[in-house]
C-alpha positions, -999 to 999 in steps of 0.1 A, spaced: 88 -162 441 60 -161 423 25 -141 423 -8 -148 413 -28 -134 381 -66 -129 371 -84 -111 341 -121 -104 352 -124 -107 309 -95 -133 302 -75 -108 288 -41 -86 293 -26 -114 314 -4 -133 287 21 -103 284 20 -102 320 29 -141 322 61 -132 299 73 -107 314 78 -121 351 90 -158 330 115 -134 320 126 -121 355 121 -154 369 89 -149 383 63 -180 383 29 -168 379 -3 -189 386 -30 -179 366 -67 -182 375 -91 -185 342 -121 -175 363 -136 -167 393 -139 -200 415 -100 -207 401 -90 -174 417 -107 -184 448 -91 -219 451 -55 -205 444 -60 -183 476 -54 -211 497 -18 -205 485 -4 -185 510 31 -180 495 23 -158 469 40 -127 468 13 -104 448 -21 -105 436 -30 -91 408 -63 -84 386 -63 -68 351 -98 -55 351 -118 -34 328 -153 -27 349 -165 -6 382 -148 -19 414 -185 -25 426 -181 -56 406 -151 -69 421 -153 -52 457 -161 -87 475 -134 -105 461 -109 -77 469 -123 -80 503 -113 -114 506 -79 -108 495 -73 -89 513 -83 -105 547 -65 -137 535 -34 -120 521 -25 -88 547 10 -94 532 7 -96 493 12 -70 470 -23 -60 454 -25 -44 424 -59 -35 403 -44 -33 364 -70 -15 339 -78 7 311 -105 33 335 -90 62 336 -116 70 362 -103 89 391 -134 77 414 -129 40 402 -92 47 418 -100 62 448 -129 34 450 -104 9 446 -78 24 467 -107 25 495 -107 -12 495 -73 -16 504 -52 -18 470 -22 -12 472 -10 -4 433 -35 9 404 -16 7 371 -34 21 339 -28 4 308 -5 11 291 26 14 316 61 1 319 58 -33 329 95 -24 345 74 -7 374 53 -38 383 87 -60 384 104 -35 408 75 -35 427 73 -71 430 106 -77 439 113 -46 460 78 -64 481 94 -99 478 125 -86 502 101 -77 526 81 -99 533 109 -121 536 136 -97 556 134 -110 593 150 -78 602 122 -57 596 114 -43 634 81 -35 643 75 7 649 76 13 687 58 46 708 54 41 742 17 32 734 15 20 697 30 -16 687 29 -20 651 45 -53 636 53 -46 596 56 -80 587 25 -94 604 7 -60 599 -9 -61 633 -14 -29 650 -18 -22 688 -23 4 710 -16 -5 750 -15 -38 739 -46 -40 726 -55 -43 695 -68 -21 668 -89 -32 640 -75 -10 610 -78 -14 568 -46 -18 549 -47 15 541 -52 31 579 -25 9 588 -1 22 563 -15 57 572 0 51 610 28 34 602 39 60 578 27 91 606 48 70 632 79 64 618 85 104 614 69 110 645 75 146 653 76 153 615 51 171 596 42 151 567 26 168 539 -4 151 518 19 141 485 48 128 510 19 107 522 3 98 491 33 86 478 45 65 509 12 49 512 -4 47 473 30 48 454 50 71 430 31 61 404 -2 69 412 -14 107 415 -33 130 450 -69 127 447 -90 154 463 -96 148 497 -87 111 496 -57 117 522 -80 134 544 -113 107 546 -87 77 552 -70 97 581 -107 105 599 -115 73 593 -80 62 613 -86 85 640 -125 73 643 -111 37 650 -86 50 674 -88 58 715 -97 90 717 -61 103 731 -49 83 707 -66 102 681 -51 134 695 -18 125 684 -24 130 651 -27 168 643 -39 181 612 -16 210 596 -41 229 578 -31 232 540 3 213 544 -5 178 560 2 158 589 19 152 624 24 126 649 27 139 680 48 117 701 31 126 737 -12 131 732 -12 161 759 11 183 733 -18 177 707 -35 213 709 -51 231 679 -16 249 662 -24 291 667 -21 309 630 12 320 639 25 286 641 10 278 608 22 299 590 58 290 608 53 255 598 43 261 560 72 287 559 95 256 568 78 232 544 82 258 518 125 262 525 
């Protein structure tokens, strides 16, 4: 196992390099821009991650190309910006983890790991409807077998909706199955990803997904049932997220 490491400044990756020696981890470690490029070609690598210290502007086309050559590593933006727009910015892109120094360093090794098992557990299924095909492992999405052109993060958005099809899923439920326990809600951020989802869907696709004003979100599992929820039936599904 091992992941791959860049500083946009050179620094805050030698503690980084200690701690995964320690858990066995082999990092590779790209002293500048062109390195990090070249050890991209490695396709093994189990995360990505970038300590950096500027706006994600600066760094938004080589997240880009991460993340079209890496749909299955773990990506992680590690920095002092305390910024919530530089986080949603950089959760926009696609990243998956945004750790703000200080933290545990115990969190990025679970996270690793946890990500290691599955990528490499060949008994992850893909999540079946009678329309929707999505493969976990390959992270390729379909809808009557054809395929859908979706972000990391629209793709996580679906998966999550259709694995608890039926469910209604509230905003932090989501937030923390897509972006992680250890990042926080950001206004709105939930609901521009899921428009943008349902812009890039078929239009009865789209339908399955209802929106549950102030609670969050549900898959319907047939797109005729998708009708605009009466206040009545609101209130009756806030009542039950509230018990």
């Amino acid at each position: 196992m091992h992941v791959i490491l860049f500083s946009t400044d050179g620094s805050g990756v030698d503690p980084l390099v200690r701690t995964f020696a320690g858990h066995r981890i082999d990092s590779q470690v790209a002293r500048s821009l062109e390195h990090t490029l070249d050890l991209l070609q490695d396709k093994e690598a189990v995360a990505i991650i970038v300590v950096h210290s500027g706006s994600p502007t600066l760094l938004g086309h080589i997240w880009n190309r991460i993340l079209a050559e890496h749909p299955k590593a773990l990506t992680v933006t590690i920095t002092k910006n305390q910024s919530s727009l530089d986080r949603a910015a950089f959760l926009g892109l696609g990243v998956k983890r945004y750790y703000i120094q200080p933290f545990y360093h115990s969190h990025l090794i679970g996270e690793v790991v946890s990500h290691s098992s599955r990528m490499k557990d060949p008994r992850i299924p893909a999540v079946l409807t009678q329309q929707f095909t999505l493969d976990l492992v390959g992270r390729e999405a379909k809808y009557k077998e054809k395929a859908l052109t979706l972000t990391k993060t629209e793709f996580d958005l679906l998966a999550a909706l259709i694995r608890r099809r039926g469910s209604v899923l509230t905003r932090l439920q989501l937030w923390e199955e897509v972006w992680g326990y250890e990042s926080y809600p950001l206004a709105n951020t939930i609901d521009v990803h899921m428009n943008r989802l349902r812009r890039k869907l078929p239009a009865e696709a789209a339908r399955q997904i209802r929106t549950i004003y102030g609670v969050g979100y549900q898959f319907l599992t047939e797109p005729e049932l998708a009708e605009p929820l009466t206040v009545p039936q609101q209130l009756t599904v806030a009542r039950l997220q509230i018990h």
